[in-house]
N, C-alpha and C positions, 0 to 999 in steps of 0.2 A: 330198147326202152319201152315201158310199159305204160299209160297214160290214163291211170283209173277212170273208171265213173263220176272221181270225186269231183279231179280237177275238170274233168270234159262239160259235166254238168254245171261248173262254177264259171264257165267259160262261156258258154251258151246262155245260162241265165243276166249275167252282167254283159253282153252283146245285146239281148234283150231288151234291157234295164237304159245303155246306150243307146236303142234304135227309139224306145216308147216313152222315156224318162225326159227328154228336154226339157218339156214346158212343165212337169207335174210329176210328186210322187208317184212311183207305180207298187200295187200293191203284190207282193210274194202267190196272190193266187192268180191274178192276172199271169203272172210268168209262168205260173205251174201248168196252168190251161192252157197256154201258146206253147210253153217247149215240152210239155205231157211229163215233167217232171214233178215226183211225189213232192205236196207243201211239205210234208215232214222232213222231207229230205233238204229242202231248199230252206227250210228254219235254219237246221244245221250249219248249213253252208253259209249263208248269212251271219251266222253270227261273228264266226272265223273273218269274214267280209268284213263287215263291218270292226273286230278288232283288231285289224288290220289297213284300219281307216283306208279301204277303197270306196266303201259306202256308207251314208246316214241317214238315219232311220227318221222318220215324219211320222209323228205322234197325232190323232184326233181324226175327224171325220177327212177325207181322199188323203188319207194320211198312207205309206208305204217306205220307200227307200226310193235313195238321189243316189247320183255317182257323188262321190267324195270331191272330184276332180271329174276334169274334162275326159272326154273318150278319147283323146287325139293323145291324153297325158298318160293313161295308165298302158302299160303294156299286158299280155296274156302270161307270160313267166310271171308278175305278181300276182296276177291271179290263181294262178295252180303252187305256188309259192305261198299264199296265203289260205288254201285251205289243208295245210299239209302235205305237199304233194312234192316231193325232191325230185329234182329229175335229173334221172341218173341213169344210166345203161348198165350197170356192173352189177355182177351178183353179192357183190362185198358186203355191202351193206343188210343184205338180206340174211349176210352168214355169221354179221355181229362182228366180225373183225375189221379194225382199223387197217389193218396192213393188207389184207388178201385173203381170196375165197377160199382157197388149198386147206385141207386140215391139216397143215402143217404152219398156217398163217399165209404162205407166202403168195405172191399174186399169181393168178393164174396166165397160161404165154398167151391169150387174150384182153388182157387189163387195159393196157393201152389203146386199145384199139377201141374198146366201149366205152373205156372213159374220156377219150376224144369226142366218141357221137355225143354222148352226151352232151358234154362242152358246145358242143356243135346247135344241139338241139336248143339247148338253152339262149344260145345267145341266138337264135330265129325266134325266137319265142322272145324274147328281151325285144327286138325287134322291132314288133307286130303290135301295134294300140288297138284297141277296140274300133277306133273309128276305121282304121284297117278292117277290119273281120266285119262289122256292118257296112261298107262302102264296098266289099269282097275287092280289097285290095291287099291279099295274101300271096308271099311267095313271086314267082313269076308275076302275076297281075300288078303286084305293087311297084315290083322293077319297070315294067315298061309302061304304068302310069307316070312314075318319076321319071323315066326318059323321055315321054312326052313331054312332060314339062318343063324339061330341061331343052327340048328341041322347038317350044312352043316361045320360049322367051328369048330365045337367041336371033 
């Protein structure tokens, strides 16, 4: 599986937006300047963001963008899901066929196997909220802060 610039940059930036945005719109150069990501690039993305109501835009003077929603509520699969970004492990899709990569249509004897990662990848990513990725409770870290907590209250 491949994880463009598009969705990595729309990831990092809306982490950003989660870590600096509580009390106050934050403005798209502000983000540009902390994660060294092109405004142009971050216009882009943003827009897709925001049409996909994860964020809203603050019009006038410390005017910028809000989370839509809390950081604890969005996951990162919406995020890379919202700036076009499928996430898929197979070549299928790259080769326009609905059925399989093969120039013959049919799936090639690794189909299964990538389209499971996928599956896999996605639903970690379905997972993971922002307040995860800014509290770096990702993966491992987040399982054994839920273990603590589950060991904390018993």
């Amino acid at each position: 599986m491949r994880l463009s610039t598009k969705g990595r940059y729309a990831v990092m930036a809306m982490a950003d937006l989660a870590r600096n945005g509580r009390d106050r719109a934050v403005s798209l150069a502000e983000i540009a300047a902390r994660q060294e990501i092109s405004l142009s690039y971050l216009e882009q993305l943003f827009a897709r963001l925001r049409k996909s109501g994860l964020v809203r835009s603050v019009r006038g003077p410390g005017g910028g963008y809000r989370l839509a929603r809390g950081s604890r509520e969005t996951t990162v699969a919406e995020i890379v899901l919202a700036v076009d970004e499928p996430i898929r492990a197979t070549r299928c899709a790259a080769h326009s066929s609905p059925r399989g990569c093969m120039m013959a249509g049919e799936r090639c004897i690794t189909h299964n196997l990538w389209e499971d990662l996928g599956e896999e990848i996605h639903a970690f990513l379905a997972a993971v909220s922002l307040e995860d990725v800014v509290m770096n409770r990702t993966g491992a870290r987040r399982r054994s802060a839920a273990d603590g907590q589950v060991g904390a209250a018993a």
